[in-house]
C-alpha positions in Angstrom: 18.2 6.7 -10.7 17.3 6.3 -14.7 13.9 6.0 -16.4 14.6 2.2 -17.0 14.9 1.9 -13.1 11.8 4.0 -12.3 9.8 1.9 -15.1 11.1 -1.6 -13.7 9.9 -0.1 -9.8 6.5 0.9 -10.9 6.0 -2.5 -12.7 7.3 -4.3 -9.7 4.8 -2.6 -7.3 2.1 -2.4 -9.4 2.3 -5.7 -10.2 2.4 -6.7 -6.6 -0.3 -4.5 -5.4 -2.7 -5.5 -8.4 -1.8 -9.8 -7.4 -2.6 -8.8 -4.0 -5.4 -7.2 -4.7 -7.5 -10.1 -6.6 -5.4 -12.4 -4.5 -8.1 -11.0 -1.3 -10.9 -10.3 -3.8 -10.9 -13.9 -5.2 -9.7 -15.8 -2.4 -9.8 -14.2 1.2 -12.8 -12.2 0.9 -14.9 -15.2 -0.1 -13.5 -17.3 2.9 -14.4 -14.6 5.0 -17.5 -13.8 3.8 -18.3 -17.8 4.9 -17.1 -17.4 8.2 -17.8 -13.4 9.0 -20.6 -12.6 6.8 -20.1 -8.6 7.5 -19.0 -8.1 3.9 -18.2 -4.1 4.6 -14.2 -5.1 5.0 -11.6 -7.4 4.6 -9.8 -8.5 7.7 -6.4 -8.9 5.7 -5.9 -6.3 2.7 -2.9 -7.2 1.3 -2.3 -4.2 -0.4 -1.5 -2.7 2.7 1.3 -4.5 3.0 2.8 -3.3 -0.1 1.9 0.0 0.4 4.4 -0.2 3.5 6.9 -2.4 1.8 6.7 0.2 -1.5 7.7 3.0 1.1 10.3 1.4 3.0 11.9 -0.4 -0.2 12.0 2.8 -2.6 11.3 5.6 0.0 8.6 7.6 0.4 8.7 10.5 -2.3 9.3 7.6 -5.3 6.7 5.5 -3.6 4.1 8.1 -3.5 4.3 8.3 -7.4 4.5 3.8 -7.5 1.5 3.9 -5.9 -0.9 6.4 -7.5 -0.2 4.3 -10.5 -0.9 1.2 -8.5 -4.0 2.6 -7.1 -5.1 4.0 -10.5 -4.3 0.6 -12.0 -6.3 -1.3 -9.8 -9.1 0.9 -9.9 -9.2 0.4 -13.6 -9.5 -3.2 -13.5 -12.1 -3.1 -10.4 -15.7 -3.7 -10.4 -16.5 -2.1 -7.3 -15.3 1.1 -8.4 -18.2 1.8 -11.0 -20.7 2.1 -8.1 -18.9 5.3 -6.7 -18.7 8.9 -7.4 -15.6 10.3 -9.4 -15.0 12.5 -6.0 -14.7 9.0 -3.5 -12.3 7.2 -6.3 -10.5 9.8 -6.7 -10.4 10.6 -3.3 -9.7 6.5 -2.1 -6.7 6.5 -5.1 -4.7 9.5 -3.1 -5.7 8.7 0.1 -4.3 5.0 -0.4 -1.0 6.2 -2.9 0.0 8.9 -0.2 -1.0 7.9 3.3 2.3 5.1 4.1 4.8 7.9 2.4 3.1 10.6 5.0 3.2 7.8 8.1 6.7 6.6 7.5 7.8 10.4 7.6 6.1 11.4 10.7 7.6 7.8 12.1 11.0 8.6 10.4 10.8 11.9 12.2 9.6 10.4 15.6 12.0 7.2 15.9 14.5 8.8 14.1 16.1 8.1 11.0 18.3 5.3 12.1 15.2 3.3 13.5 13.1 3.7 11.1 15.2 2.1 7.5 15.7 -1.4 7.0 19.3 -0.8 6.1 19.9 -0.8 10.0 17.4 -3.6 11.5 16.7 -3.9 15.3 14.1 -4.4 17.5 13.4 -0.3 17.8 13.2 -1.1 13.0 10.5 -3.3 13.4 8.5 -1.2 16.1 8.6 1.3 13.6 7.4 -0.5 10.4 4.5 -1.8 12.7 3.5 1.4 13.3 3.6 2.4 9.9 1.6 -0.5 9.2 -0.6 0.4 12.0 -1.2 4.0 10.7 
């Protein structure tokens, strides 16, 4: 894969993860905050999902990389991220860029390689990217 490829990947996901992310700060967390008022978590985090649809789209090693810029970007452009310690942001950004690369390896190496890759999709695919999602 070339540079321009790797540069058009990151854009794509960091770009998703960063609309998803002010997509649940601006508009989920407030509905929830009206109906749950626990204010500690959102219910949906979107950028989950894209963590698990970064890994299974681009695999987990290129993913790994997408994301720590993702999560880096994100952080820069957060507001919550000024009341923590340099140690928890740092710690948050590679916990969130590397966890879904480590889960859809140990799931890759559970399921099996042909179960867990969406260029074969079954019932046993779908199990799998659940579980990642889960994890």
């Amino acid at each position: 894969m070339d540079l321009k490829s790797h540069v058009l990947n990151m854009f794509d996901v960091t770009s998703a993860f960063l609309l998803s992310f002010q997509l649940v700060a601006q508009i989920l967390d407030p509905i929830q905050a009206f109906f749950l008022p626990t204010g500690y978590a959102s219910i949906l985090f979107l950028p989950h999902g894209i963590r698990v649809l970064a890994v299974f789209l681009y695999g987990p090693s290129q993913s790994s990389l997408y994301l720590l810029i993702a999560s880096l970007v994100s952080i820069a452009f957060s507001d919550s991220s000024m009341d923590k310690s340099a140690v928890t942001v740092a710690l948050q950004t590679l916990t969130g860029a590397f966890w879904a690369p480590v889960a859809y390896l140990l799931l890759k190496f559970s399921f099996g390689s042909e179960h867990i890759n969406l260029g074969t999709v079954n019932k046993r695919t779908w199990r799998g990217i659940f579980m990642v999602i889960i994890f």
